[in-house]
C-alpha positions in Angstrom: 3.5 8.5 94.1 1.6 10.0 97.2 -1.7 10.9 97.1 -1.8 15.1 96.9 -5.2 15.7 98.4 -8.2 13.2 100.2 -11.4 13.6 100.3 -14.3 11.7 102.5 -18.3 11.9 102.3 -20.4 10.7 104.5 -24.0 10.5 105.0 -24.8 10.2 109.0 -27.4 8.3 110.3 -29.5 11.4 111.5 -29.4 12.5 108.1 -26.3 15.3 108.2 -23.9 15.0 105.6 -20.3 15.8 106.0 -17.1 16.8 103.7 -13.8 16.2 104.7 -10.9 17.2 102.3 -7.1 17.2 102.6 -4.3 18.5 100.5 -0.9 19.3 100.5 -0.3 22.7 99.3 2.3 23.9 97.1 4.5 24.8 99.6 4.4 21.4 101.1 2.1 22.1 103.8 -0.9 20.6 104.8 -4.7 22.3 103.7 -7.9 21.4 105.2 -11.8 21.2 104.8 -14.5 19.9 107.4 -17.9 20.9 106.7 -21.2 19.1 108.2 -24.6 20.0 107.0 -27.7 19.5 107.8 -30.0 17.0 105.0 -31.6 20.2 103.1 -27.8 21.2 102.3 -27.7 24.4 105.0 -24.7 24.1 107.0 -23.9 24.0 110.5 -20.5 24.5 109.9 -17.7 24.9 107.8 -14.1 25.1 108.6 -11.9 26.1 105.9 -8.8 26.3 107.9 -8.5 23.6 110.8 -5.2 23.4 112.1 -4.2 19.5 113.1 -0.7 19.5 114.8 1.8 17.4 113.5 0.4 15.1 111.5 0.3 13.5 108.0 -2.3 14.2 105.8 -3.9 10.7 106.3 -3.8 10.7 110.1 -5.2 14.5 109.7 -8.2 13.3 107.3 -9.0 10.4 110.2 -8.5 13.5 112.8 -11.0 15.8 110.9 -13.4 12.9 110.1 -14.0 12.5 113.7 -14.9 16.3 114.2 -16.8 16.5 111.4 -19.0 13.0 112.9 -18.8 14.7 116.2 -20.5 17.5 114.8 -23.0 15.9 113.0 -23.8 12.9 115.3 -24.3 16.1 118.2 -27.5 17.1 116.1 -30.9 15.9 116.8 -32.4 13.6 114.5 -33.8 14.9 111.8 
């Protein structure tokens, strides 16, 4: 059986953290989470709704893995 929902957690190497979750929803579509925070926990964003176009929930969690490191790796070092 197919995995319903992902999730990846990552510590970067300036010291953000970052969430990435995936699910398929009841309806059979596709929900999302990217958050990236900084190392006391306060966020720098969250994203409870991302929109990916067209793609399965494993290609989406690689998609939304790269934002979230985008985000994070953007930060000074902290």
């Amino acid at each position: 059986m197919t995995e319903r929902h992902l999730e990846h957690k990552e510590t970067l190497s300036n010291g953000c953290n970052i969430k990435v979750k995936a699910e398929i929803l009841k309806d059979g579509s596709l929900g999302m989470f990217i958050g990236v925070y900084r190392p006391d926990g306060s966020v720098i964003n969250e994203n409870h709704d991302p929109r990916p176009h067209m793609m399965d929930m494993e290609a989406a969690m690689d998609w939304g893995i790269d934002i979230a490191k985008g985000i994070g790796n953007s930060q000074r070092s902290l």
